[in-house]
C-alpha positions in Angstrom: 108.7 177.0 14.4 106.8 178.8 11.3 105.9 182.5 11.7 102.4 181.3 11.0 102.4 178.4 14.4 104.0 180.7 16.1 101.6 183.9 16.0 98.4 181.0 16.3 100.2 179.8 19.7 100.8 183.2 21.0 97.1 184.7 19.5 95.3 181.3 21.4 97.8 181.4 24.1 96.3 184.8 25.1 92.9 183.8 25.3 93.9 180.8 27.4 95.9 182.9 29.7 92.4 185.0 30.2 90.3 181.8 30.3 88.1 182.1 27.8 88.9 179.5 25.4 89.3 176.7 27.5 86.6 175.2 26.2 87.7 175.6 22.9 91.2 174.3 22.9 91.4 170.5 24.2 95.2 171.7 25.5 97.6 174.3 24.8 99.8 171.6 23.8 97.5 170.8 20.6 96.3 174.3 20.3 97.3 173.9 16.2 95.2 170.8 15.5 92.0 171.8 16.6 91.3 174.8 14.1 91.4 173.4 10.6 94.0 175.4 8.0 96.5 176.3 10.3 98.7 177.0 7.3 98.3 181.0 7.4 98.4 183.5 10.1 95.4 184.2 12.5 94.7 187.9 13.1 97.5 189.6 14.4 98.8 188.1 18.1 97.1 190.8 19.6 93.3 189.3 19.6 90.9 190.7 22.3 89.6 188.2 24.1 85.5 186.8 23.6 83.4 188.4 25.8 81.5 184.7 25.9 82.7 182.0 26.4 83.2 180.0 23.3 81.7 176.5 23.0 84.0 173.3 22.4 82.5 171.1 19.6 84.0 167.8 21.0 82.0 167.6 24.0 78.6 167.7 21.4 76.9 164.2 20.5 78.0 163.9 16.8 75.9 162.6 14.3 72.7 163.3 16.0 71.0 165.5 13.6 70.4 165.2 9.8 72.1 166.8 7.0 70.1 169.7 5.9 69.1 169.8 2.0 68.7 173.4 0.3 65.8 173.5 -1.1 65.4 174.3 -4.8 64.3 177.8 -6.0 61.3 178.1 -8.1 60.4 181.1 -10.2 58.2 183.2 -9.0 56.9 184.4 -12.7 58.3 186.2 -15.8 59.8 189.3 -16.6 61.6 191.3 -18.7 64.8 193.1 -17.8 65.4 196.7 -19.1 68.9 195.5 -20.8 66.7 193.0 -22.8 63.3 194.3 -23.5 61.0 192.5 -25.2 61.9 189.1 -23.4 59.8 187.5 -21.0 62.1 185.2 -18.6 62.1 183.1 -15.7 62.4 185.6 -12.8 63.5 184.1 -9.2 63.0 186.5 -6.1 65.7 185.9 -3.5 65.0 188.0 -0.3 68.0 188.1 2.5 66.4 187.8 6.0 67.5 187.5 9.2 66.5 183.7 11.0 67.3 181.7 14.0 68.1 177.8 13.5 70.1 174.7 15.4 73.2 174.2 14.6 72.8 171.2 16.5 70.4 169.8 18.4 71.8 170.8 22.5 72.1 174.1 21.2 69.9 176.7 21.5 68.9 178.4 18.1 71.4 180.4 16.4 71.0 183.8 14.9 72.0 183.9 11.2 71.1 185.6 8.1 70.4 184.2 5.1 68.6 183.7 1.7 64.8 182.4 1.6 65.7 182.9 5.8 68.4 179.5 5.6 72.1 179.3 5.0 73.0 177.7 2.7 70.0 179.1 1.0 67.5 177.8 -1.8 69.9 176.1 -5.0 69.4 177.8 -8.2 69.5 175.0 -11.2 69.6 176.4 -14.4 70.5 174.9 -18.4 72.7 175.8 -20.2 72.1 179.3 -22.3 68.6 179.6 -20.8 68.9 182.9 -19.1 67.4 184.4 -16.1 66.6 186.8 -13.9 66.6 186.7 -10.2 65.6 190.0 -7.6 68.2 189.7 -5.0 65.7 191.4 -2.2 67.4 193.0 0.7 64.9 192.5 3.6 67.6 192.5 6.5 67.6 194.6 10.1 69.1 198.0 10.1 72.1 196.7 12.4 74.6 194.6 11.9 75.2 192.3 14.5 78.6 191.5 13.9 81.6 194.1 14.6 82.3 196.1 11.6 85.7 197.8 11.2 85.0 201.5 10.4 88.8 202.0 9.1 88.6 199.8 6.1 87.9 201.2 3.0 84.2 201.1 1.9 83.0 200.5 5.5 83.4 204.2 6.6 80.6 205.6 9.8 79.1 206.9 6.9 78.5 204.3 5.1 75.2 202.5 6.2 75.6 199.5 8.8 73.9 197.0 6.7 74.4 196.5 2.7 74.5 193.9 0.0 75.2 193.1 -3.2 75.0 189.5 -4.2 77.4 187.6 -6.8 77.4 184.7 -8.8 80.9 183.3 -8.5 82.3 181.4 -11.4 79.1 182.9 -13.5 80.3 184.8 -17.2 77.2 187.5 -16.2 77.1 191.1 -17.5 78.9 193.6 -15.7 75.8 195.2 -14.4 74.6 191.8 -12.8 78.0 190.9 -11.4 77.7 192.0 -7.8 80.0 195.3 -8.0 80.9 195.9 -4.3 80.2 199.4 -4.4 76.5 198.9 -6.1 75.2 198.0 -2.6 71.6 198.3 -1.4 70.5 198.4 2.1 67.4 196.9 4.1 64.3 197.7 1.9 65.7 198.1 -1.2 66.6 195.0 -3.8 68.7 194.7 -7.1 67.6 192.4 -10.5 70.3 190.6 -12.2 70.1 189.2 -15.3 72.2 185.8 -15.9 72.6 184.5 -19.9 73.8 181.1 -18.2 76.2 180.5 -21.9 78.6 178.6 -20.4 79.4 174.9 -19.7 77.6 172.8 -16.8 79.3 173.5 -13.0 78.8 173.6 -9.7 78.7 177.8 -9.1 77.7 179.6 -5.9 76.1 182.5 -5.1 77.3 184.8 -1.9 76.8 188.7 -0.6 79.7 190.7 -2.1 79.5 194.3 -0.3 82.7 196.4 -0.1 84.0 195.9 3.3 81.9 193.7 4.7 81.6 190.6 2.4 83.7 188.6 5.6 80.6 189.2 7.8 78.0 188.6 5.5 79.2 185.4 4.6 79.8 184.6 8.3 76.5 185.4 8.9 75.3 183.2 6.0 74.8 185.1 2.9 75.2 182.1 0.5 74.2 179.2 -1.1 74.6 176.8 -4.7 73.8 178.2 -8.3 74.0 174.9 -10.5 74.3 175.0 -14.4 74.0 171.7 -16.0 73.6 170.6 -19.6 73.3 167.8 -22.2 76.7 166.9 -22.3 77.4 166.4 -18.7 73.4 164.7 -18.6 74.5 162.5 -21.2 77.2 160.5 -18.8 74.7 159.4 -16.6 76.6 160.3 -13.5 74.1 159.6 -10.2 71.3 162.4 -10.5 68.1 163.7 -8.2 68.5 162.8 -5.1 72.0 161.3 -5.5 73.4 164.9 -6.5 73.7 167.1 -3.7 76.3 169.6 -2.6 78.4 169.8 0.9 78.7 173.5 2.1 82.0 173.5 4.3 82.9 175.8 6.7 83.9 176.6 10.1 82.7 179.3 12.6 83.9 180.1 16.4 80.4 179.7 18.5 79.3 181.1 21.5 78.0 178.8 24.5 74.6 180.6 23.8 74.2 179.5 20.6 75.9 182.7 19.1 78.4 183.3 16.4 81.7 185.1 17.2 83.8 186.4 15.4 87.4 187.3 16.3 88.7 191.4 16.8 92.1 192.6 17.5 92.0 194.2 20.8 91.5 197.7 19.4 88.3 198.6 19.5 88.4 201.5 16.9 90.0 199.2 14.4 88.7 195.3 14.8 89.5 193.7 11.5 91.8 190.9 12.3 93.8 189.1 9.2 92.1 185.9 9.2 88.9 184.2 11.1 89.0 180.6 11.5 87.0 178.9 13.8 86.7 174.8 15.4 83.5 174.4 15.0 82.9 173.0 11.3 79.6 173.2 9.8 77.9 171.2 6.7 75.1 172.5 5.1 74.8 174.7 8.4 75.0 171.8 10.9 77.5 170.3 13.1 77.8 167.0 12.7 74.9 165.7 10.5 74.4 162.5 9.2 73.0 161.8 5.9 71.5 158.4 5.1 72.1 156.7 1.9 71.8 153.3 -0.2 74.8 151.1 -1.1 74.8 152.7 -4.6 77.0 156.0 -6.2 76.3 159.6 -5.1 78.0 162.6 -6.8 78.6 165.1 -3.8 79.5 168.8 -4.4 81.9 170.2 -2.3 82.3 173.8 -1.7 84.8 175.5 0.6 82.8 178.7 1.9 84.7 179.6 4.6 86.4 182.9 5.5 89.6 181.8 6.2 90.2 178.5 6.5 91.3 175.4 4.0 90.0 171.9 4.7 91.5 168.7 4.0 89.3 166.4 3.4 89.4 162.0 3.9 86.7 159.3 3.5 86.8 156.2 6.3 86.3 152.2 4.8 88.8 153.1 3.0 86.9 155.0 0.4 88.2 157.5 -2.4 87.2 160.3 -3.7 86.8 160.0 -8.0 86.8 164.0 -8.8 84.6 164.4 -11.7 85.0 168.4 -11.7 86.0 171.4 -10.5 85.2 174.9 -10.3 84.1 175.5 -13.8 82.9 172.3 -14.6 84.0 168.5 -15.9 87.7 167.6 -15.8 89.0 165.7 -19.0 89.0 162.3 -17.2 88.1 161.4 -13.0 90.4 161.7 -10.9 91.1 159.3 -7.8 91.8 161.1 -4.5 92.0 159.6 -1.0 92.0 162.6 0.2 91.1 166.2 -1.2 92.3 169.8 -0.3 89.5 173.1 -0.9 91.0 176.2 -0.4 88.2 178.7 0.3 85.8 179.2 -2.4 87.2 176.2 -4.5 84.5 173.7 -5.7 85.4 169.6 -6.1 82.8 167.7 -7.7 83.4 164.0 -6.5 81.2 160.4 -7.0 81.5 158.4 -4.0 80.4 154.8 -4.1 79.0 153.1 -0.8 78.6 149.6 -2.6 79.4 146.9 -0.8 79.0 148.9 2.4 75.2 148.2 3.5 74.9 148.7 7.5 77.6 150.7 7.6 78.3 154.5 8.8 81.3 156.0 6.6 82.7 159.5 8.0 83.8 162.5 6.2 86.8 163.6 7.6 89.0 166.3 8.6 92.6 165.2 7.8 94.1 167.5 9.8 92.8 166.0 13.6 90.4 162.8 12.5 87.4 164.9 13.4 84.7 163.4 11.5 82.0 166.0 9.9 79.4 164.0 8.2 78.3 160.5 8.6 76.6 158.7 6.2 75.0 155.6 7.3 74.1 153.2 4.5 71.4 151.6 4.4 70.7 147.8 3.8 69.8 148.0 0.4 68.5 150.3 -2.3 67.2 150.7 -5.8 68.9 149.6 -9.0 71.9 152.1 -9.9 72.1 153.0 -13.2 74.2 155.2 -12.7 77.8 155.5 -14.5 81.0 156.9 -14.2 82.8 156.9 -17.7 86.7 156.6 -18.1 86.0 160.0 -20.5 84.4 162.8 -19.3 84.6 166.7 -21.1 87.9 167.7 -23.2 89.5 170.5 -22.2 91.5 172.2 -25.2 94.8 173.9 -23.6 94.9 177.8 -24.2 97.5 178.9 -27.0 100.0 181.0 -24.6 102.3 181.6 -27.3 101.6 185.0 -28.2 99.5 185.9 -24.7 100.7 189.2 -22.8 101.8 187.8 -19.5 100.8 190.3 -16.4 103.5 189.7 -13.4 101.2 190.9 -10.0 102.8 190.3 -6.6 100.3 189.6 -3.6 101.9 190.9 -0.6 101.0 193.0 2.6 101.4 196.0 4.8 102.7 195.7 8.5 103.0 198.1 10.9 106.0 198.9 13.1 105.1 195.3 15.8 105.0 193.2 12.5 101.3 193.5 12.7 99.4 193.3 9.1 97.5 196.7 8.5 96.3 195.7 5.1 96.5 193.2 2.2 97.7 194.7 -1.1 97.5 193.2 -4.7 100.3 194.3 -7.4 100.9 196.9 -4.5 97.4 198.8 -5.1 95.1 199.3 -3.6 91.2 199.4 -4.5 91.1 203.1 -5.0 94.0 203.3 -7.4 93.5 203.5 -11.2 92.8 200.6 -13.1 95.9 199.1 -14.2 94.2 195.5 -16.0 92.6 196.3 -18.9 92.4 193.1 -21.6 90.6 192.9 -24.7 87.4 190.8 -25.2 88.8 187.6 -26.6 92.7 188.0 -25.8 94.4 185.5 -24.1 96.8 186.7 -21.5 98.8 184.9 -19.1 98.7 185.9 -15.1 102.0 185.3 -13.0 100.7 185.8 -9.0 103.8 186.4 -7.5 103.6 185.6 -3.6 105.4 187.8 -1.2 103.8 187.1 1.9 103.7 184.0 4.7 100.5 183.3 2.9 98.9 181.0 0.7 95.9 183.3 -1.1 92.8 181.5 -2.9 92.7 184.2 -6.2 89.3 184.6 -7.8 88.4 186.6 -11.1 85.3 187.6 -11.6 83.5 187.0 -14.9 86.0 184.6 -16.5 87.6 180.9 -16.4 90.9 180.2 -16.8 93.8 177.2 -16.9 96.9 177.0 -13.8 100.0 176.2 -15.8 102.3 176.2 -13.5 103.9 177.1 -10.0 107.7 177.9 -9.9 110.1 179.0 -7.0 111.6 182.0 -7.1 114.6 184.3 -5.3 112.2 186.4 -2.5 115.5 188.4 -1.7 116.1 189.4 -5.5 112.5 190.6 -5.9 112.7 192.7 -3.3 116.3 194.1 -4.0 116.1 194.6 -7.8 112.4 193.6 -8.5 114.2 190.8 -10.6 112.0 187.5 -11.1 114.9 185.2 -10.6 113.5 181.4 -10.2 115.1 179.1 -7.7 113.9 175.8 -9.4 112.1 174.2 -11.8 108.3 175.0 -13.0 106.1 172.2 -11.4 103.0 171.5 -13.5 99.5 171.5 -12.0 98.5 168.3 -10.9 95.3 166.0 -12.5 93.0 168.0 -10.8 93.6 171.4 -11.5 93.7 170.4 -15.3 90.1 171.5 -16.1 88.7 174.8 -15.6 89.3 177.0 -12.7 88.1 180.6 -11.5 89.8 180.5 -8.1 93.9 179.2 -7.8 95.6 178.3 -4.8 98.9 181.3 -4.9 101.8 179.4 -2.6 104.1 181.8 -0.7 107.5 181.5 -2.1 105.9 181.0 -5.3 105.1 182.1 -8.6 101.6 180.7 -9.6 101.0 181.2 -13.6 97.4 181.0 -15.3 96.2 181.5 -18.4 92.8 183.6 -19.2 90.7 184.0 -22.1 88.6 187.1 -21.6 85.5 186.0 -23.0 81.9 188.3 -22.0 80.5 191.3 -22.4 82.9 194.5 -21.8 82.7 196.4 -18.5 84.1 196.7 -14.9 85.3 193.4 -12.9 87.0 192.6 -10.1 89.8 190.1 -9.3 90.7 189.3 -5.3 92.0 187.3 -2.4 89.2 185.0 -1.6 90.4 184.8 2.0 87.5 187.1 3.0 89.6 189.3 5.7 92.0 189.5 2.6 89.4 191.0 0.0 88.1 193.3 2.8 90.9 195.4 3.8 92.3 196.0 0.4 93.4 192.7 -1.4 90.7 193.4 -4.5 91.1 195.1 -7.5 89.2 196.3 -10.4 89.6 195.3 -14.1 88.2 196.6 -17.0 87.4 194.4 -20.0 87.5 196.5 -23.1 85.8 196.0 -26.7 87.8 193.4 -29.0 
C-alpha cells in the first residue's frame, strides 16, 4: 500500500472510529474513492475530528438546480493610474464581501465570501493590449471564519485576521499589480491594479493571494475568470456568447448546516494540515447543476480551483473532449481526449459537441468513482451553428534552449520526528531567505523541478509563460547521498496537450520535470510556488527578481 493510501485510510479511519464522518464515507472499505485526487497525502494522520457532522453528497437529489453563470463585469468609469498619468482607462471596481447562497437546493444557505458577493465572481473579458484598471475593494468582516494557523509564516497573532491581495494568474502585469502576498490590505481598505492585457487570448483567473492565508480565502471563495481574447483566436469561429462559458471545479468538506469545513490537525495551536480535500464537488459554486443546451458545439473552460485536489474528468454518450487550449492560450492543433486530468489551477479549454444528441442528458464525470458533476440536458433542437473547429489553430514556435542557463530546484519537505510534514520547502528555502532567481528581461532559461517528496506539486510562476520539455526519472538515493542528478531512464516528452503554453506544470515525485522560460515584462519582484494551496502557505513559495536586460 502507498504511503499516500495509507496515511488517507488511517487520517479517515480516525474520524470514522469517532463517528463523525459516517456520513461522509459510503464505507471504510472505499474510503479512497470518494474524495477525488487521492494521489497525495491528506494532512498529517493526526486530523482532529469535525466538530459537525459533515454532510454526504450522495444522499442529495443531483441535477436539481441550474448551473450558475458569472456574470460579466462592467466598468464602472475611467481613470488614470499614477504609473501611467495622462491616460484615461476602463476602471472595474471589484469589492470582496461576505454572502450566503445554496449550494444546493435541500441545503440551507451557505456562508462564503466572494467577489461582487458570488463565487465564482463577476468574469473580467478583456482584448488584447487594451489595458485596464480594476479597484480590488476589501469590504470583508473583521474575523475570519475559518481556522488560521498562527505558526506559519506571514500569519503571525500580529498580523491582522483578515487580508487580501488579489492576483491575476497567468496575466504578464507589472510587479506593482501582481498581487505580492505581503502587499495585503484589510477590511476597509482597497488596492488599484493596472493590467496592459499584451499577451495572446486565454482563459486566466483571478484569486486572493495573501501570505498565509491564500488556502482559506480561496476556500472561502475568493475567485473567479479574467478572459483575454483577440482577433486571431475570433477569427476561428470557435462557438461564442452564450456557447463560451467556463466550469469552476472544486471540492469542499460541508457541514450538515450548510457550513464549510475545513480540516485541522488535532493541535490546536498549530492547525495547518498538508492538504484539504473534500467529497463534495462544486461547479460554478453548485453541487450538481444541470445546464441546458442545444444539439450544437459549446467551447467550455475548465478551471481546476481547488486547494488540493486533481480531477479527472469523462463525458457520458460517449463523448470527447477536443482541447482547443490551455493555460496560456491556443494549442497548435485540438487535441481529442476522452477523458482530461486538471491539476489545481490548470485551465483546459475544450469544444464539446451535443449534435446528434437532442433529448438527451450527457454527465460530466468524475473518473475516479463515476460521480457525475454536471448534466447537460439537450434540448430538441436549436439554432443554426456556425460555429467551427479548424484542423489549425495558433503556432507555437519552440524556445531556443541551446544556450539557456538551466536552474536545477528540488521541491521537497520537512517532517518532524512521527514522519509528520512541518512545512513545504522549494530549492530548500524558505520565503524569508534571499533571493536566489534573478533572470534577465528577455533571457531564456531552462527550469529542472526536481521532486523529492511523495508528492505530485502543480508549480505556478507568476508573471511569465513557459514550455514543459520534458519529465525524466532520476536516482532519489544518489541525490540525496551526493546531490548527483543521476537519471534512471529515458526523457519522456510532454504529451499533445501540454505542447502550447503553460504557467502552471504538473512536478511528478520521482521525477525531474524541465521547462523552458522566456522572461518577458517589466523588471521587479515575482513569485514562483506550489499551487497546492496548503503547499504555498506554509513555505513552498519563493520570490524572484526579474532584472533589466
Amino acid at each position: 500500500m502507498s504511503r499516500s493510501r495509507r496515511d488517507f485510510l488511517r487520517a479517515a479511519g480516525s474520524l470514522l472510529g469517532a463517528g463523525l464522518l459516517a456520513d461522509v464515507l459510503p464505507s471504510p472499505g472505499v474510503a479512497t474513492d470518494a474524495m477525488p485526487g487521492m494521489q497525495m497525502r491528506t494532512a498529517a494522520a493526526r486530523l482532529a475530528a469535525p466538530k459537525q457532522p459533515l454532510l454526504n453528497p450522495a444522499r442529495l437529489a443531483p441535477f436539481v438546480d441550474p448551473l450558475p453563470r458569472p456574470a460579466r463585469a462592467r466598468p464602472v468609469g475611467r481613470r488614470e493610474h499614477p504609473a501611467w498619468p495622462g491616460r484615461l482607462l476602463p476602471c472595474y471596481r471589484m469589492e470582496m464581501r461576505a454572502f450566503a447562497a445554496r449550494l444546493h437546493r435541500d441545503l440551507p444557505p451557505t456562508p462564503q465570501w466572494g467577489y461582487a458577493g458570488s463565487s465564482p465572481g463577476p468574469t473580467i473579458e478583456v482584448e488584447r493590449d487594451e489595458a485596464v484598471l480594476v479597484e480590488w475593494a476589501n469590504a470583508l468582516p473583521a474575523r475570519h471564519f475559518l481556522p488560521i494557523d498562527h505558526t506559519i509564516h506571514g500569519a503571525e497573532r500580529d498580523k491582522p485576521e483578515v487580508r487580501a491581495v488579489t492576483h491575476v494568474h497567468g496575466a504578464r502585469v507589472p510587479a506593482d499589480s501582481d498581487g505580492w502576498p505581503e502587499d495585503w490590505y484589510v477590511p476597509g481598505r482597497s488596492a488599484l491594479g493596472r493590467y496592459p492585457n499584451a499577451q495572446d487570448a486565454a482563459t486566466l483567473w483571478y484569486h486572493d493571494h495573501a501570505m498565509g492565508i491564500t488556502r482559506l480565502n480561496i476556500y472561502a471563495g475568493l475567485y473567479g475568470a479574467w478572459l483575454v481574447r483577440d482577433a486571431q483566436e475570433r477569427a476561428l469561429g470557435l462557438p461564442t456568447d452564450e456557447c463560451d462559458l467556463p466550469l469552476f471545479l472544486c471540492d469542499r468538506l460541508i457541514g450538515r448546516d450548510g457550513q464549510l469545513y475545513y480540516p485541522v490537525s488535532d493541535d490546536p495551536a498549530a492547525p495547518w494540515v498538508m492538504q484539504c480535500q473534500g467529497n463534495a464537488v462544486l461547479c460554478n459554486g453548485k453541487l450538481f447543476p444541470y445546464l441546458d443546451v442545444e444539439p450544437r458545439r459549446y467551447r467550455l473552460r475548465l478551471l481546476n480551483v481547488a486547494n488540493s485536489s486533481f480531477f479527472e474528468l469523462a463525458l457520458t454518450h460517449g463523448l470527447v473532449f477536443r482541447q482547443v487550449g490551455s493555460d496560456q492560450g491556443l494549442l497548435p492543433a485540438p487535441v481529442e481526449h476522452s477523458r482530461i486530468t486538471l491539476y489545481p489551477a490548470e485551465r483546459a479549454d475544450v469544444v464539446v459537441d451535443f449534435a446528434g444528441l437532442a433529448r438527451q442528458r450527457v454527465q460530466l464525470q468524475l473518473q475516479l468513482h463515476g460521480g457525475g458533476i454536471l448534466e447537460f440536458r439537450v434540448g430538441e433542437r436549436g439554432r443554426h451553428d456556425d460555429s467551427a473547429l479548424p484542423a489549425r489553430l495558433r503556432p507555437v514556435p519552440r524556445l531556443d534552449v541551446a544556450a539557456a542557463r538551466d536552474r536545477v530546484l528540488t521541491l521537497g519537505e520537512v517532517d518532524d520526528a512521527g514522519g509528520n510534514a512541518l512545512r513545504m520547502l522549494l530549492d530548500g528555502k524558505r520565503w524569508s531567505d534571499p533571493v536566489s532567481e534573478r533572470p534577465h528581461a528577455g533571457a531564456v532559461e531552462t527550469w529542472s523541478f526536481v521532486n523529492l517528496s511523495g508528492d505530485a506539486h502543480p508549480v505556478h510562476l507568476h508573471l511569465v509563460r513557459f514550455q514543459v520539455l520534458e519529465r525524466r526519472p532520476f536516482d532519489l538515493f544518489a541525490w540525496n547521498a551526493r546531490r548527483e542528478l543521476k537519471y534512471t531512464g529515458p526523457a519522456q516528452p510532454p504529451p499533445p496537450h501540454e505542447a502550447g503554453w503553460k504557467d502552471t506544470v504538473r512536478a511528478d515525485p520521482g521525477m525531474v520535470t524541465r521547462i523552458a522560460v522566456r522572461f518577458e515584462g517589466e523588471p521587479g519582484r515575482y513569485v514562483w510556488h506550489c499551487h497546492l494551496l496548503e503547499h504555498e502557505d506554509n513555505e513552498m513559495m519563493r520570490p524572484y527578481e526579474l532584472l533589466p536586460a
